[in-house]
C-alpha positions as CSV (number, residue, x, y, z in Angstrom):
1,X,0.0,0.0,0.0
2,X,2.9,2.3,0.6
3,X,3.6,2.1,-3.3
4,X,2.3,5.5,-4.2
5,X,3.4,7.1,-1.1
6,X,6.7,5.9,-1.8
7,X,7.2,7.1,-5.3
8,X,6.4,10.8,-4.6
9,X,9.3,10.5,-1.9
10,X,11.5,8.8,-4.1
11,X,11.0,11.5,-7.4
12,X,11.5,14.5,-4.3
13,X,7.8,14.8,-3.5
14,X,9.4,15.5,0.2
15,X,8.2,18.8,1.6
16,X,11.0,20.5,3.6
17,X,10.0,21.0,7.5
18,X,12.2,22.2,9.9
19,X,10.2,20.3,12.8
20,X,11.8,17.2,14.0
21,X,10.0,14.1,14.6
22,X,9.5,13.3,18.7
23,X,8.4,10.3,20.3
24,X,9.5,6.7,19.5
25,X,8.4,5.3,16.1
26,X,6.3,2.6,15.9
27,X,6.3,-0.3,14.0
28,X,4.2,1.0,11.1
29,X,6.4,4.1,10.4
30,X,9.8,1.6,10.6
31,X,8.4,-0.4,8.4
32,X,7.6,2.9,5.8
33,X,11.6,3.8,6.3
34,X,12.8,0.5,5.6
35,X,10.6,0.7,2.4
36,X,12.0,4.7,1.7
37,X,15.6,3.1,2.3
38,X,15.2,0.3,-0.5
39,X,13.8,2.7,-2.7
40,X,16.9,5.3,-2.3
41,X,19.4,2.1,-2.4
42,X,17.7,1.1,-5.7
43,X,18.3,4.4,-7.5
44,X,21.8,4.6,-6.2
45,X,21.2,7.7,-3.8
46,X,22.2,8.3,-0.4
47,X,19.3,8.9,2.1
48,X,20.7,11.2,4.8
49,X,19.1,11.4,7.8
50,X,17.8,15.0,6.9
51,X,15.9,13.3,4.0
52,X,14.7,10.6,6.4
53,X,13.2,13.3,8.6
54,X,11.7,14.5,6.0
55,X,10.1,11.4,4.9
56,X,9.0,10.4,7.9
57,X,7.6,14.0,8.5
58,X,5.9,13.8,5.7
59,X,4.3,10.2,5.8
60,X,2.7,11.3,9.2
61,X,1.1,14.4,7.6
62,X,-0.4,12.0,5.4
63,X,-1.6,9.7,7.9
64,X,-2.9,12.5,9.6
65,X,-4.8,13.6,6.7
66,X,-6.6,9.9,6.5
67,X,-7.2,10.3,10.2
68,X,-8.7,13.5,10.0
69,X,-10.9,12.5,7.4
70,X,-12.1,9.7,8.6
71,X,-13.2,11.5,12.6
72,X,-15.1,14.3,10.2
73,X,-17.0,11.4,8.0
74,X,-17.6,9.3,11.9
75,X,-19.1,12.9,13.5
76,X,-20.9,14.1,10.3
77,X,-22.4,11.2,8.9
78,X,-23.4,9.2,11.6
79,X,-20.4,6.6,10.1
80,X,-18.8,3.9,12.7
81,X,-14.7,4.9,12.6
82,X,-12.6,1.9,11.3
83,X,-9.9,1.3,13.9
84,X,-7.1,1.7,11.4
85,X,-8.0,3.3,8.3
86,X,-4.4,3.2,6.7
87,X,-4.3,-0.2,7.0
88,X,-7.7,-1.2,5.7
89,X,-6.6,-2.5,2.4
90,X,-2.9,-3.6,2.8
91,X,-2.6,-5.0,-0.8
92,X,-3.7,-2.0,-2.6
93,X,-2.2,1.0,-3.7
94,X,-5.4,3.6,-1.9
95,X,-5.5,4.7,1.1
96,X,-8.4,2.6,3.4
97,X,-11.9,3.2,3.2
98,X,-13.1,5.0,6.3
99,X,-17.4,4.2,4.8
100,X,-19.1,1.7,2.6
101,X,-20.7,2.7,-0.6
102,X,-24.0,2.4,1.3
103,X,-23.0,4.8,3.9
104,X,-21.7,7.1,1.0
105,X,-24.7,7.1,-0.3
106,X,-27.5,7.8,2.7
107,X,-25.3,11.0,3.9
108,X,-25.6,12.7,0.4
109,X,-29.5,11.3,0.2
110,X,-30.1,12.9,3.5
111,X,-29.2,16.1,2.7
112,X,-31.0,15.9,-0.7
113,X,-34.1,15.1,0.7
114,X,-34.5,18.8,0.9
115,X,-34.6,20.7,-2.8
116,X,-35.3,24.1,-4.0
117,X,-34.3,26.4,-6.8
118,X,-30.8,28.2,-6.2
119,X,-28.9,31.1,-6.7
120,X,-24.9,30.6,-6.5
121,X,-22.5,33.3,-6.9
122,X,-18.7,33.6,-6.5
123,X,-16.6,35.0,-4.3
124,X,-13.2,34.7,-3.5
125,X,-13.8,33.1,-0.4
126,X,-16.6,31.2,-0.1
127,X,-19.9,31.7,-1.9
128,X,-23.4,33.1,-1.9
129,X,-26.0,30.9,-2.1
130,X,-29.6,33.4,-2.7
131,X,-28.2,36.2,-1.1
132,X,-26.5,34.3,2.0
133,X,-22.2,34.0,2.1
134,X,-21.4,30.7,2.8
135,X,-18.0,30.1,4.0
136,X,-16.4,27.0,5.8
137,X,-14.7,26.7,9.5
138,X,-12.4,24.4,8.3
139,X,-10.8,26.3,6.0
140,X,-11.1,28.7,3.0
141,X,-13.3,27.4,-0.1
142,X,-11.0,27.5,-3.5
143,X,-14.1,26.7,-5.7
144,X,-17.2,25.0,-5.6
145,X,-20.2,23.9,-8.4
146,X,-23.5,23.8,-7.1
147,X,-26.8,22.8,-8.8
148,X,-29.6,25.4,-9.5
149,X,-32.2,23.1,-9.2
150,X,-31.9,21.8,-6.2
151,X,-29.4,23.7,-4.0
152,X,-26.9,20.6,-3.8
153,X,-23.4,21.5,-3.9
154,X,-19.7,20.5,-3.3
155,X,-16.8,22.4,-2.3
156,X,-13.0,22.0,-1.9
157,X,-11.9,23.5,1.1
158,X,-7.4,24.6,1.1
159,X,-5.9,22.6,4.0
160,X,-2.7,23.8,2.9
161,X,0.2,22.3,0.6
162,X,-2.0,21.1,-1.9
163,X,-4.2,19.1,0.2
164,X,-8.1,19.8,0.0
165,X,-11.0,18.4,1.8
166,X,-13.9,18.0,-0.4
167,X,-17.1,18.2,1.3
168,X,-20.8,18.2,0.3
169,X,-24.0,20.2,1.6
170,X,-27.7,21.0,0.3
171,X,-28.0,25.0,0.9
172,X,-32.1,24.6,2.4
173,X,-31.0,21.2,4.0
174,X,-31.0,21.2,8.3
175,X,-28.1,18.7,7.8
176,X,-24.1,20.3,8.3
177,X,-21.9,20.0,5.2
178,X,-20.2,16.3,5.1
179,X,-16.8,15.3,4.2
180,X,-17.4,13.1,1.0
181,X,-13.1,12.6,0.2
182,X,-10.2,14.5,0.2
183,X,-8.2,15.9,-3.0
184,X,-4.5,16.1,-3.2
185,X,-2.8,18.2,-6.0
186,X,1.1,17.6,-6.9
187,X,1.5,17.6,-10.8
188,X,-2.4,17.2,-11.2
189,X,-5.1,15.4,-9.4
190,X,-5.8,12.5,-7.2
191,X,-9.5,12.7,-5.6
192,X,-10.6,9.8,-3.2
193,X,-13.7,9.5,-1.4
194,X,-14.9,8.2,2.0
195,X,-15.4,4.7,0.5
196,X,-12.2,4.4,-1.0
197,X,-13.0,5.2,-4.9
198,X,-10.3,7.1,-6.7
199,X,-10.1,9.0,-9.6
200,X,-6.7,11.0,-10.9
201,X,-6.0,13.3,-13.5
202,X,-4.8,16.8,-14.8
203,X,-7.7,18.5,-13.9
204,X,-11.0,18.4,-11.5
205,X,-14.3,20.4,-11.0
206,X,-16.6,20.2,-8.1
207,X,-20.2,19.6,-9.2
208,X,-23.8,19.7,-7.3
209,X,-23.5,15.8,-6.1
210,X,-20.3,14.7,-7.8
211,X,-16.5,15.7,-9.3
212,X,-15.1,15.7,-12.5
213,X,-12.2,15.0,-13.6
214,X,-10.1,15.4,-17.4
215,X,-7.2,13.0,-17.9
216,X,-5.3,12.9,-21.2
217,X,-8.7,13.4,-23.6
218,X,-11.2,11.3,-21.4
219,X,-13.5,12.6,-18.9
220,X,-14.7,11.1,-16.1
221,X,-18.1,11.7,-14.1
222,X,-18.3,10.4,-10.1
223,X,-21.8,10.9,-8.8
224,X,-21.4,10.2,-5.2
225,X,-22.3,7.1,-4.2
226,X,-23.4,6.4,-7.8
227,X,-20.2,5.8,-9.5
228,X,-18.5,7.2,-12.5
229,X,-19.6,7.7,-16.5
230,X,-16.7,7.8,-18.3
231,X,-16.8,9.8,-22.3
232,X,-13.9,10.4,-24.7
233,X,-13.4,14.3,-25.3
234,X,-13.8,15.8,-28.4
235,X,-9.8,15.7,-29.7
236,X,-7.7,19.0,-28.9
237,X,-10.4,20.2,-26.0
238,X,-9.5,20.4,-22.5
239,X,-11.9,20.8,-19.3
240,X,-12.5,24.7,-18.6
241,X,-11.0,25.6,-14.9
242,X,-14.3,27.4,-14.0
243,X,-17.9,26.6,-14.6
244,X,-20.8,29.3,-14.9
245,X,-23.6,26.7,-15.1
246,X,-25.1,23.9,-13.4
247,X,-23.0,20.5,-14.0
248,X,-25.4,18.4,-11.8
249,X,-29.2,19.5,-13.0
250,X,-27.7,19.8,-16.7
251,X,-25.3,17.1,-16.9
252,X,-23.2,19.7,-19.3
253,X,-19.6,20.8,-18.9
254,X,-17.7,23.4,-20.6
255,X,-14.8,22.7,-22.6
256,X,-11.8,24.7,-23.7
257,X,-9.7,24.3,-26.7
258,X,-6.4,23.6,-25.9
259,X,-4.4,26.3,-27.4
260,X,-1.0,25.9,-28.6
261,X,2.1,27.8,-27.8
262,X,2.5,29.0,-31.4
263,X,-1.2,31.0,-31.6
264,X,-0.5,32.2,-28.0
265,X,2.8,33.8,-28.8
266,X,2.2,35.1,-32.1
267,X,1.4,38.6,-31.7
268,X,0.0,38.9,-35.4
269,X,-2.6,36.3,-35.0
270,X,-3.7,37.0,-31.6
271,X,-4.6,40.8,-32.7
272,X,-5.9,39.5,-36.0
273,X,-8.1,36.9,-33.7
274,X,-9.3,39.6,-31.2
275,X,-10.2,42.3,-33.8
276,X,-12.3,39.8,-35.6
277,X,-13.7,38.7,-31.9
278,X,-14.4,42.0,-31.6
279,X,-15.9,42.9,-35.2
280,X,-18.5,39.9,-34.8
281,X,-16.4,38.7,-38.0
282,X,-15.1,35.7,-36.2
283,X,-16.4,31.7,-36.6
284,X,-14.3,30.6,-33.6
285,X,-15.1,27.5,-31.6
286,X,-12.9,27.6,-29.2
287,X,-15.4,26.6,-26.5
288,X,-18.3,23.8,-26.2
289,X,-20.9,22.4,-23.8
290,X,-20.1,18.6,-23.3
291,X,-22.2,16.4,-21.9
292,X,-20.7,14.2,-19.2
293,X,-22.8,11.0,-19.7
294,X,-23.7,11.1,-23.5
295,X,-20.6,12.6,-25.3
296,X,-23.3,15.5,-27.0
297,X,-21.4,18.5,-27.6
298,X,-22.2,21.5,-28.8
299,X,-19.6,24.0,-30.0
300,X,-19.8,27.9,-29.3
301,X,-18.8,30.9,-31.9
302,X,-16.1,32.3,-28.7
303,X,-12.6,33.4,-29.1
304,X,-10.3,32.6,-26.0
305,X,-9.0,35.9,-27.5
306,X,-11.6,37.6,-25.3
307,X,-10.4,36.0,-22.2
308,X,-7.5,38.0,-21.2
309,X,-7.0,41.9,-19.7
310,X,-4.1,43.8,-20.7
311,X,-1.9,46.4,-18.4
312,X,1.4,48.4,-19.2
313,X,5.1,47.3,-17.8
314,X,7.8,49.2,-16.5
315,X,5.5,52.4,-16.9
316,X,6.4,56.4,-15.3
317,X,3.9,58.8,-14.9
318,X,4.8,62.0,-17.8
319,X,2.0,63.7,-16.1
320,X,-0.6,63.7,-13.6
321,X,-2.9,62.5,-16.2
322,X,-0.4,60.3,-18.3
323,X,1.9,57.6,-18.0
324,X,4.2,55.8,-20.9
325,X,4.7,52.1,-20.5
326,X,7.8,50.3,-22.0
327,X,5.7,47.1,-22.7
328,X,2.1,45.6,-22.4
329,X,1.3,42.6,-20.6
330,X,-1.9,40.5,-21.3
331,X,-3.5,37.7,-18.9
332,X,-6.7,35.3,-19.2
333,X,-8.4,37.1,-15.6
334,X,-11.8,37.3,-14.4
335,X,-11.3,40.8,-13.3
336,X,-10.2,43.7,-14.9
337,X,-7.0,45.6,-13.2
338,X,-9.7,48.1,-12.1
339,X,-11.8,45.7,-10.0
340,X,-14.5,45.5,-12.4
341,X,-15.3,42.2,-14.6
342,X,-14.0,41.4,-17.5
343,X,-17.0,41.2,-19.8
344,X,-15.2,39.1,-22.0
345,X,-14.0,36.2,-20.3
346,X,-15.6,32.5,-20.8
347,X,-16.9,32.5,-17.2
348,X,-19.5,35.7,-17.4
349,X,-20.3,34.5,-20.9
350,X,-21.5,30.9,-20.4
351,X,-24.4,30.6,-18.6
352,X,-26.6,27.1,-18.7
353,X,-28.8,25.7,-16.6
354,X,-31.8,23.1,-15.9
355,X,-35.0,24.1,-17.4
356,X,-38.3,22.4,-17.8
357,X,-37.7,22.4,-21.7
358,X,-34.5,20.9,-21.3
359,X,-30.9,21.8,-20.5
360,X,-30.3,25.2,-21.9
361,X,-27.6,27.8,-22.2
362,X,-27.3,31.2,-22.5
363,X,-24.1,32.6,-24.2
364,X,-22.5,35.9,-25.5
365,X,-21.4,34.8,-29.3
366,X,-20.2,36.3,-32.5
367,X,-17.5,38.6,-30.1
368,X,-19.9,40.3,-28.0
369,X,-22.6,41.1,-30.8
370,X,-25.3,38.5,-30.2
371,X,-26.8,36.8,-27.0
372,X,-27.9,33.6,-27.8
373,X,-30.5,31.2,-25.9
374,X,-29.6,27.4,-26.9
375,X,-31.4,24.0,-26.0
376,X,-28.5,21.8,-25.5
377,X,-30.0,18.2,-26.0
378,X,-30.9,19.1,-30.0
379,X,-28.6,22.3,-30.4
380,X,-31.5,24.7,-31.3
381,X,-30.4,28.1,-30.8
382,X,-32.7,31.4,-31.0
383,X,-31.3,34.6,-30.6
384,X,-32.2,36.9,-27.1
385,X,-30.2,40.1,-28.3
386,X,-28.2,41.4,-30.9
387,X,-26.1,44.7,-30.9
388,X,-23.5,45.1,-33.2
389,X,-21.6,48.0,-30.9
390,X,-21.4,45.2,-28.2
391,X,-23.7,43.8,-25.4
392,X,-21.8,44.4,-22.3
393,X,-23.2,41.8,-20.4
394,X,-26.4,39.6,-19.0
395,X,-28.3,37.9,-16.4
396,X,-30.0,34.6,-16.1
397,X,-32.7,34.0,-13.7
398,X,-34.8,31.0,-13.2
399,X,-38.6,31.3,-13.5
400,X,-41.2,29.8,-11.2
401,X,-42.4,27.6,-13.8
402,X,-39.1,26.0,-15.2
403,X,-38.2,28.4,-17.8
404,X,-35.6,31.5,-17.9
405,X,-35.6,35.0,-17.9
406,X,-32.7,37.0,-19.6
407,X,-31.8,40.3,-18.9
408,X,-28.9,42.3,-21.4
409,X,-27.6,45.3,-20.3
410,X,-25.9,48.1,-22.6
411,X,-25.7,51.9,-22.9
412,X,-27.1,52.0,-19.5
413,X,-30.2,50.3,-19.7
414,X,-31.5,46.7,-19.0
415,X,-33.3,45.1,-21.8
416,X,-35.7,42.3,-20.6
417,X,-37.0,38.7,-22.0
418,X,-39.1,37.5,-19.5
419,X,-39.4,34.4,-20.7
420,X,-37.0,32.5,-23.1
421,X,-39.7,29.9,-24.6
422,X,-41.4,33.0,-26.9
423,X,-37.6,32.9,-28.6
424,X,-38.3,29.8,-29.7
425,X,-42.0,30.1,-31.0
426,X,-40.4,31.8,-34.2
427,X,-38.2,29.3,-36.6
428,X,-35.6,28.4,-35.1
429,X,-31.7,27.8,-36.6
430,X,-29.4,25.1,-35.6
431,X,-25.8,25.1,-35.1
């Protein structure tokens, strides 16, 4: 079991502490050294004893970290402790189990049993959930993906050195958030829940009732206590690192194009790229809605171009009002040096979401000329608002009886459709 363990120490995984280990070792951490030693003996390298502090230092973070999760899962779920949850499954490479699949699966039912419409929002620590900020005692939230419909949602919470607890909640549920597994990120991704499932790769979401994760052009799906759907990606699209929509309700993710160093350092193209993103000249599909348990995907007229915010370098004020810069710098960012949002970027202009017509999704297109309202199961797409100075941005709100209201805003002014399903009484185009 100490196979994985070992390997990070081996390839200098070790994390540097200037604590020293106190207190005899027992038998378990000898045992872990004598295994470290071979290890360094097989490579031809000397293991000091520095580097054998280290390793065991390290080894008893880790245990701690199993330990820790499994007294959160006992208190919060109600779940009977094993004695020794390291040493639960001796002949495999996970760490034990500290729940059964069954146990898995009645904490996350429990806290389902109560579902209303939500309204998520993100900040940068924590989240609001209709109106309320929800934060976490145990440490600061890094990202979460909730699910409109039903106020599910999951969380990772920063323990520190790339360890993360992940933990799920329903917002309108009496029940405290759970710890459903723990995530730990060195060179991508290794999620494993409460009942010993893992799942690794280069990049992970949180979603209402589940993670997903992207590893080398598959994706894989893990509904707790469900298990996992597993779809090849469309080739040369990666997982986007944030998600404006609900993953859960929808069963929709949004995928990025995986850009090559060549179009991201020629200077020519890129300005060629934004000024026909800008223009509405472009036919750019560098982003699509991909559905986690089908493979449908649906690709979206948006440049990455539109992504990034640009400031000066190395700049000196001429005047009070004027300052010359020596270079320009530009960066994919939600925010705009100012503070404001950046209109442009993926997150603010993919919006999708559960409705009772289907999974649908609202989306700036065509640079920022055209708001469009799609149905994702059959790719029709109607069109809310079109502008061809720019929309600067929208809102999507979820009406009491399952459809969507959009609201664009420009020149000041909020322009309203109340109710998306009269976009789509007119003949529709698909795309």
């Amino acid at each position: 079991m100490w196979g994985w363990r070992l390997g990070l120490c081996v390839c200098g995984f070790l994390v540097a502490l200037s604590a020293h280990a106190d207190g005899p070792r027992n038998a378990k951490e000898l045992a872990f050294l004598a295994q470290v030693q071979k290890g360094y003996a097989d490579h031809n390298v000397t293991l000091t004893p520095a580097l054998e502090e280290q390793a065991l230092q390290s080894f008893r973070k880790a245990e701690g970290t199993a330990i820790q999760i499994q007294a959160m899962a006992a208190v919060e779920g109600r779940v009977a402790p094993v004695e020794n949850p390291a040493a639960a499954n001796d002949d495999s490479d996970r760490p034990g189990a500290v729940a059964s699949r069954a146990d898995l699966t009645r904490m996350v039912r429990d806290r389902e049993s109560t579902m209303v419409a939500t309204t998520f929002e993100r900040r940068q620590d924590g989240f609001v959930a209709d109106g309320h900020l929800v934060v976490d005692a145990t440490g600061r939230i890094s990202t979460f993906g909730g699910d409109a419909a039903t106020g599910d949602v999951t969380y990772f919470v920063d323990q520190g050195q790339g360890h993360y607890l992940v933990r799920f909640a329903n917002i309108h549920s009496g029940l405290s958030p759970v710890t459903i597994g723990y995530l730990v990120a060195n060179d991508g991704y290794r999620f494993t829940s409460i009942d010993g499932e893992q799942i690794a790769g280069e990049q992970i979401i949180p979603a209402g009732n589940g993670v997903v994760v992207a590893r080398q052009g598959t994706l894989f799906s893990d509904t707790f206590g469900k298990g996992i759907d597993t779809q090849s990606l469309p080739a040369g699209y990666l997982l986007a690192p944030l998600q404006h929509g609900d993953v859960a309700g929808t069963g929709y993710v949004l995928l990025r194009r995986a850009i090559t160093e060549s179009e991201r350092t020629d200077a020519i193209q890129g300005l060629s790229q934004l000024f026909k993103s800008v223009t509405g000249h472009s036919d750019d599909k560098d982003y699509a809605l991909f559905n986690v348990h089908t493979g449908n995907t649906v690709y979206l007229n948006r440049s990455e171009s539109t992504d990034r915010v640009g400031q000066g370098s190395d700049c000196h004020a001429k005047n009070r009002l004027v300052s010359i810069c020596r270079g320009w710098e530009s960066y994919d960012a939600l925010f705009e040096p100012s503070g404001l949002i950046n209109p442009g970027h993926y997150y603010w202009g993919v919006q999708w979401l559960a409705t009772a017509q289907g999974p649908t999704a609202v989306v700036v297109e065509n640079g920022a000329r055209e708001v469009n309202v799609i149905r994702l199961d059959t790719g029709t797409r109607v069109n809310a608002f079109k502008r061809a100075l720019g929309i600067t941005s929208f809102t999507v709100q979820p009406t009491s009886d399952g459809s969507l209201s959009v609201t664009g805003n420009w020149m000041f002014r909020a322009h309203v459709v109340s109710d998306v399903r009269t976009l789509f009484k007119v003949p529709p185009t698909s795309g």
